[in-house]
N, C-alpha and C positions, 0 to 999 in steps of 0.2 A: 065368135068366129073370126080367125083371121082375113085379113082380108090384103090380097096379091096386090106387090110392088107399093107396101103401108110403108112410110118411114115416123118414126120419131125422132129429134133432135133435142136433148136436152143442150142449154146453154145458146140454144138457135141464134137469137140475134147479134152473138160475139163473131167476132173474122169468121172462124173457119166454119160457124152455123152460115152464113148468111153463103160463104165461098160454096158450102157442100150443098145450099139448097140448087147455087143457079147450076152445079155439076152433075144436081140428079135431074133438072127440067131439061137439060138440054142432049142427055143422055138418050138411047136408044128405047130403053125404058119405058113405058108409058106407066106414068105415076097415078097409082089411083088413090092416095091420100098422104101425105106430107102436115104434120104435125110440128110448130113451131112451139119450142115451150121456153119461156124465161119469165124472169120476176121485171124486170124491166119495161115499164107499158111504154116509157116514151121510143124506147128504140125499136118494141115494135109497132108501133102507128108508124115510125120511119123507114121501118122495113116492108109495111104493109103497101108503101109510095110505091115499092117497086118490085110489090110481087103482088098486084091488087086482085081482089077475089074476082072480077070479073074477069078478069084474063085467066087467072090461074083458082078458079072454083074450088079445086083438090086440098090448097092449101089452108089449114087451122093456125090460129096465134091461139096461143092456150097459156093466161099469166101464171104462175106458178113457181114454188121453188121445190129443188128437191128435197127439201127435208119434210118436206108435206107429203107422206106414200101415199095418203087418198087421194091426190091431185094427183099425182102420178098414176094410180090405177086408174083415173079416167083419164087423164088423156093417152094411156098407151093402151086403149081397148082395142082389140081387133088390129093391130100394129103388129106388120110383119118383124121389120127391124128397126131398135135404138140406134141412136149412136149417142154416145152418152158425154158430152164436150164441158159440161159444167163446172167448173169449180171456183173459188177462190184461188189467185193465180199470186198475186202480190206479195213477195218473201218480206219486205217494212212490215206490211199489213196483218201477216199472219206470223209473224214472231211477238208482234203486238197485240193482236186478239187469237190466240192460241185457239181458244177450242171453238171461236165461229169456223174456222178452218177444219177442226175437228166436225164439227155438227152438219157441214156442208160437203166435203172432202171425202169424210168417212161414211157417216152414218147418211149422206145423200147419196154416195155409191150402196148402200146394201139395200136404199128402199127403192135405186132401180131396179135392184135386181127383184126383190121379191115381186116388183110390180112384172117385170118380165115374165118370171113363174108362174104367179095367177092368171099372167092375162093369153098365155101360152105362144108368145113372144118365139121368133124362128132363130133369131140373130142381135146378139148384142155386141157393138165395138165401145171400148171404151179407149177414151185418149189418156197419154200420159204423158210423162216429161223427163228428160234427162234430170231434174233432181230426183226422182224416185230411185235412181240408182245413190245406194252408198250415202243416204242423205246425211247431210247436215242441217238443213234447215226444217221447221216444223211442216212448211209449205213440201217440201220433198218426201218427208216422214209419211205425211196424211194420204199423198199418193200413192207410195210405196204401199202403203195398206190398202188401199183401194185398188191396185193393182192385183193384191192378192187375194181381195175378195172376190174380186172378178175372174181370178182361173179359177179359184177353189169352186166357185158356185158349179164349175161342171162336175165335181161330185156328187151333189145335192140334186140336180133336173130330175134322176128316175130315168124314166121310159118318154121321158120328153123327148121332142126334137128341138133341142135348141140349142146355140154355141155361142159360148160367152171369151171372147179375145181381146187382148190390149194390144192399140199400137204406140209407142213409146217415136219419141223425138224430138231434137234441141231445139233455140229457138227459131220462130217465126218471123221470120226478116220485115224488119218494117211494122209489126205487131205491137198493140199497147202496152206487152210488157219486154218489147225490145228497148236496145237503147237508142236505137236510129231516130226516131221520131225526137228525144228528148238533145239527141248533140243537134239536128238538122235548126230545133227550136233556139239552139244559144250559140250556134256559127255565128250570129249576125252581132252575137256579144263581144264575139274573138275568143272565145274559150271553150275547151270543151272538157270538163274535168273527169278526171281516168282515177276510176277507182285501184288499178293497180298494173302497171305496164307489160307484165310480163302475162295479163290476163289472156286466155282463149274459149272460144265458146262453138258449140258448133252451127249450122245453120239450114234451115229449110225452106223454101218458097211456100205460100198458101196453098197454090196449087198443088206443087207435090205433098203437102200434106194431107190433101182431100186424095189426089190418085191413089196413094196409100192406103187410104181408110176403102175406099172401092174396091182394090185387089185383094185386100184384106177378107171380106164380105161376100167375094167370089170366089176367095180359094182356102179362107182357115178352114179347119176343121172341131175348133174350139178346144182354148189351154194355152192356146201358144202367145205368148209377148214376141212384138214383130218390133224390130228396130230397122230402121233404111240406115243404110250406106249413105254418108252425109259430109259434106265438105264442112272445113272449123275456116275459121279466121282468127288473128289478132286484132287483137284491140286497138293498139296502137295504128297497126294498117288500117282499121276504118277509121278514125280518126285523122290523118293523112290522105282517105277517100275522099271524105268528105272538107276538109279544109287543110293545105298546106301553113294558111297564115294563122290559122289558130294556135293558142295556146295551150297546151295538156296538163293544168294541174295533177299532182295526186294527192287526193284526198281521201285514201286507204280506203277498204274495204267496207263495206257492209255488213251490218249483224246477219247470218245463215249465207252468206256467199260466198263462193268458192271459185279460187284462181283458175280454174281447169272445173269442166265440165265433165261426166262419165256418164255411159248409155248401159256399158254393161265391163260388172266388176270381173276380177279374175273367180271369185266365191262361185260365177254364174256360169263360169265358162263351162264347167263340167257337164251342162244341159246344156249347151249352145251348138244350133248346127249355123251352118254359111249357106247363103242361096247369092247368086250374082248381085244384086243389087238390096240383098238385107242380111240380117241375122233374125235367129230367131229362140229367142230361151225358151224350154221346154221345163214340165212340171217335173219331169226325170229324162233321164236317157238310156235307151237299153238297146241292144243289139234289133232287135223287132221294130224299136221304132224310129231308132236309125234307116234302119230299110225301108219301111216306108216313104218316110221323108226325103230319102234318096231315090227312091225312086217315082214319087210325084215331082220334087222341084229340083234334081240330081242337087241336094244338099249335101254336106259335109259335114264333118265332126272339128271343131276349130282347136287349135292346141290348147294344151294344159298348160294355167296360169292365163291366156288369153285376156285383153283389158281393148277398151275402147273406149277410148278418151278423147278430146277435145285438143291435147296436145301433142299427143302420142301420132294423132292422125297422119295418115300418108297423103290427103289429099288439103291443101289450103287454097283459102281464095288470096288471088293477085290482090295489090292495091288497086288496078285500072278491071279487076274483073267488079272489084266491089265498087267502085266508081261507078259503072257500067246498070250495077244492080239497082245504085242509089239514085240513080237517073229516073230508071224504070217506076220507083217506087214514085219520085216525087211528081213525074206525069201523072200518073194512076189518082194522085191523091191531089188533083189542084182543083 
C-alpha cells in the first residue's frame, strides 16, 4: 500500500540528495516517510548527524546500490515517489571502467524502474545531465539511455497511475564534479590549468536544481524531459573570478570532453515546446498535444533546427557576477 507524502532518493547522500531532503522537511508538506538509499555507510552516519532519527523519525538510511533490484524492491515499498539522483558521474572514471558505468548508469536505471512497477510507485523523476545530449563521452552515452528508459517506461505502466520524467541540467556550481572546488584548491599554487580557453559550460545552483525536480513532480504529466532555462559561463571568466594573479596553463582537453556543452540538439527540436523558464522535449509532437501543453503552461513550438548550447546561449554570467557566486560558495563550505 502506498503510503501519502513517501519519498525515495536513490543516490541520497550526494549534494542534491542531501539539498532535496532538507527541501522536502522544510516544505508545507508533512512528510510521512523519506527513504535515504546509497552504498556509501560513511556518508550516511554523516548525514544521519544531521538529520537524526529522533528529530526526524520519518526518515530511513537504507545502504544499497542500484544494481541490486531486490534492494530496491524493499526499500521503495509503499513509496509514493523516487527521485532517482544516482549514477556514476566522473567522465576520467567512466571512459576507464566503461561498463561499471554501464552496470550502474544503465541497468541501475531499469531496476528503478521495475522496482517503481511492482511496488506501484505514483511518481518517478529521474536526473540527468547535459552530456546525455549529443554525447561523446561513455558517461553521456549511459545517461542518454537512461533517459530513455525512463520516458519509454510510460508505455509499459498499463492501467497504473504512475509518471516517469527526466529533468535534464548543466553543471552544479560548486559540486564535486565542478571545477570550482578543484581551481579554488590550486589558487594558492598560482595556477590554475585550463583545459581549453575557448571552453563554456552552463550552470545551475543546488537550489534551483532541487526547485526543478519539485515543479517537475507537481506539474509533469509523465514523458516529458524538462530542461531549465540556465545561464553558461566561460572558463576563462571563472578563472579571472577566481584569481587575477593566477596562471592559466592549457593543458588540452580531456578524453570524452567537450568544448561547448548541449541541453538540447537541433535532432530534438522537432518535439520541443518553450515554457518561460524551461523547455521541454516531448516523445513526439502533434497538433493535440501541442494544445494541451499550450494550454496548461501557454507553451510553444520552438523553431526548426533549434539548438541550446552552452555557447550559443544569450544569457552569461559576468566575471563579478561569478565572483559573487564564488564568495557565496566558499562561506557555505568553511
Amino acid at each position: 500500500m502506498t503510503i501519502k507524502n513517501s519519498y525515495l532518493i536513490t543516490g541520497g547522500t550526494g549534494s542534491f540528495g542531501k539539498a532535496f531532503v532538507k527541501k522536502i522537511i522544510e516544505s508545507k508538506n508533512k512528510v510521512s516517510r523519506l527513504v535515504i538509499f546509497s552504498r556509501d555507510e560513511l556518508k550516511q552516519f554523516e548525514m544521519s548527524q544531521n538529520f537524526p532519527i529522533t528529530k526526524y523519525p520519518f526518515i530511513r538510511f537504507f545502504i544499497g546500490d542500484v544494481r541490486d533490484e531486490k534492494r530496491l524492491l524493499s526499500a521503495s515499498e509503499g513509496i509514493e515517489t523516487i527521485v532517482h539522483a544516482a549514477a556514476l558521474k566522473q567522465v576520467p572514471s567512466t571512459e576507464y571502467n566503461p561498463f561499471e558505468a554501464i552496470k550502474t548508469n544503465i541497468m541501475g536505471a531499469n531496476n528503478v524502474i521495475e522496482a517503481a512497477l511492482k511496488n506501484k510507485v505514483k511518481n518517478v523523476i529521474a536526473l540527468s545531465t547535459d552530456k546525455a545530449c549529443s554525447p561523446i563521452n561513455l558517461y553521456g552515452a549511459t545517461k542518454l539511455c537512461s533517459d530513455k528508459l525512463f520516458i519509454s517506461a510510460n508505455n509499459i505502466k498499463g492501467s497504473q497511475k504512475i509518471k516517469f520524467s527526466v529533468v535534464r541540467y548543466g553543471n552544479v556550481f560548486g559540486s564535486r564534479g565542478s571545477v570550482i572546488p578543484f581551481f579554488l584548491k590550486n589558487r594558492s599554487k598560482g595556477e590554475l590549468p585550463i583545459t581549453d580557453k575557448d571552453m563554456t559550460r552552463f550552470n545551475i545552483s543546488l537550489n534551483d536544481a532541487v526547485s526543478i525536480v519539485m515543479w517537475s513532480l507537481k506539474n509533469l504529466n509523465g514523458g516529458e524531459l524538462i530542461v531549465p532555462k540556465l545561464p553558461s559561463y566561460k572558463i576563462m571568466d571563472l578563472a579571472k573570478a577566481i584569481s587575477l594573479k593566477c596562471r592559466t596553463p592549457i593543458i588540452g582537453i580531456r578524453a570524452g570532453e567537450k568544448i561547448h556543452e548541449e541541453m538540447i540538439s537541433s535532432s530534438d527540436s522537432q518535439n520541443t515546446i518553450e515554457l518561460k523558464n524551461f523547455y521541454i522535449i516531448l516523445q513526439s509532437l502533434n497538433k493535440k498535444i501541442l494544445s494541451f501543453y499550450s494550454k496548461k503552461f501557454k507553451a510553444k513550438k520552438v523553431k526548426k533546427g533549434f539548438v541550446y548550447n552552452s555557447n550559443s546561449n544569450k544569457n552569461f554570467l559576468t566575471v563579478a557576477k561569478l565572483k559573487k557566486l564564488i564568495l557565496e560558495f566558499e562561506n557555505n563550505n568553511k
